[in-house]
C-alpha positions in Angstrom: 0.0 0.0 0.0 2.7 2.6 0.8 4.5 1.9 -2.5 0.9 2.6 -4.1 1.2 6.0 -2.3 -1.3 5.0 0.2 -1.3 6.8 3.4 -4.1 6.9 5.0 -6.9 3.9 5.4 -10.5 5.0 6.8 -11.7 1.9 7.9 -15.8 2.0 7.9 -16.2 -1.1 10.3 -17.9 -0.5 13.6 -15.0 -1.6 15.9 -17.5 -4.0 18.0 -17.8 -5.7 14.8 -14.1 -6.1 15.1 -12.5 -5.8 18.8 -9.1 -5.1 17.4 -8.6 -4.5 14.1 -5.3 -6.0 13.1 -5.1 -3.3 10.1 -4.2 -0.6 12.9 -0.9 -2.2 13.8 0.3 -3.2 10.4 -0.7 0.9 9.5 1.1 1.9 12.4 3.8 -0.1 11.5 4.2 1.2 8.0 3.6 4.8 9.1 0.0 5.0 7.0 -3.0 7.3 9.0 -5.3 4.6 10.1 -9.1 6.3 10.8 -12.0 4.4 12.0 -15.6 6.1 11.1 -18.2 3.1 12.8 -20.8 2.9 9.9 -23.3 0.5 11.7 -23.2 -3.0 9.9 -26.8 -3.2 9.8 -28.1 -1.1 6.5 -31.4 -0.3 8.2 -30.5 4.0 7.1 -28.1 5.6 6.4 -26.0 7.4 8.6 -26.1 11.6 9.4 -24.5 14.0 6.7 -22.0 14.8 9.2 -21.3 11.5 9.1 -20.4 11.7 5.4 -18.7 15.1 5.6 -16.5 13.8 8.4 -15.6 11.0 5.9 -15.0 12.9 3.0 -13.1 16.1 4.9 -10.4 13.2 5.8 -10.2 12.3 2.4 -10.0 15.9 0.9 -7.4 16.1 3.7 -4.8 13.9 3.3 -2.4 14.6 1.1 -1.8 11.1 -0.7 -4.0 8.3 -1.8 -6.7 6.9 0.9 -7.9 3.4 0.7 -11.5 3.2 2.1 -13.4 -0.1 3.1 -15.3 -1.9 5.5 -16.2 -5.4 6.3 -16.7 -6.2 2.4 -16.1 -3.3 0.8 -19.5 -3.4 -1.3 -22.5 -1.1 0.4 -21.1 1.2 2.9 -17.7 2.0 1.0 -19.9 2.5 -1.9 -22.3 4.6 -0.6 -19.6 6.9 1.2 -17.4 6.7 -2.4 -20.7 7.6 -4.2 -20.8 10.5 -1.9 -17.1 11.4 -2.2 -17.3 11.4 -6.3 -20.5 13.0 -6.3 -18.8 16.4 -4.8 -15.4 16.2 -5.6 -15.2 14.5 -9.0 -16.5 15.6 -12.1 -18.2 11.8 -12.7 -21.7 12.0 -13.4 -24.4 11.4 -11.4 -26.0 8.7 -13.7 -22.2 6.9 -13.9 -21.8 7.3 -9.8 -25.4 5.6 -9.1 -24.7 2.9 -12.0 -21.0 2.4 -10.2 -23.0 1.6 -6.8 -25.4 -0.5 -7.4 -23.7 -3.2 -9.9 -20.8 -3.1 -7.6 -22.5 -3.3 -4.1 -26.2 -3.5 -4.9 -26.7 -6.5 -7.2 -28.8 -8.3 -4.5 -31.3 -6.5 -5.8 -31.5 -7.7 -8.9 -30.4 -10.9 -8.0 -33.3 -11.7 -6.0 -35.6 -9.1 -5.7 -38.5 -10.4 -3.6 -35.9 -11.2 -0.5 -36.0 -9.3 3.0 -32.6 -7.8 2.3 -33.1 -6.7 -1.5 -36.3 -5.0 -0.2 -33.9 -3.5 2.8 -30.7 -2.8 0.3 -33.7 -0.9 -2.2 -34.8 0.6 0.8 -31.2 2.3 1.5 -30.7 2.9 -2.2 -34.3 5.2 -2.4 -33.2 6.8 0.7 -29.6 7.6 -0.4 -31.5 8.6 -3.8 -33.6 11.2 -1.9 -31.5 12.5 0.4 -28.2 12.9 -2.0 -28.9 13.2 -5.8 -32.0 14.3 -6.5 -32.7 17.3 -3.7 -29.3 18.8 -3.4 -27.6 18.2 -7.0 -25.2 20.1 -7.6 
């Protein structure tokens, strides 16, 4: 990672999830930033916008490359990545939406009629409301 130019990781796991978080020490170790915002495991809403702007004001922050993730690296890193390109990229809404939902939102589609496809579309409406349709840029 720090030949990449990585130096800073934002880990989005809520640290009861993971006691200890073996990633810290290796950071430490390697002298990479290590940052952990608890984005609750459960998708049942999405978190505050100062939630997101804490996120993205490390990002916009650190003056190398930042690796994001959390347990899989699929719905909450793309929801807060979606977010991220949405302000601070010139990536099109249309692109940044189709980005997150074939990369952590196929569920879906896979099988719609399923408690979490109904709880994923759920997020997805929400995060739609809240983030690209009333305050677009």
């Amino acid at each position: 990672m720090k030949k990449e130019g990585i130096n800073q990781v934002i880990d989005l796991r809520n640290t009861s999830y993971v006691a200890k978080p073996l990633e810290k020490v290796f950071c430490k170790m390697l002298g990479i930033k290590y940052q952990n915002y608890k984005y609750p495991h459960r998708l049942d809403e999405l978190p505050s916008p100062d939630f997101f702007l804490t996120v993205n004001n490390s990002i916009i922050k650190n003056d190398g490359k930042t690796y994001i993730h959390c347990q899989h690296g699929k719905r909450r890193t793309g929801i807060c990545v979606a977010l991220y390109e949405k302000y601070f990229t010139k990536k099109s809404i249309n692109q940044i939406i189709s980005d997150m939902i074939n990369i952590g939102f196929q569920d879906i589609f896979n099988n719609p009629k399923s408690p979490r496809s109904k709880k994923y579309y759920n997020i997805i409406k929400q995060f739609l409301n809240t983030y690209c349709f009333k305050n677009s840029k």
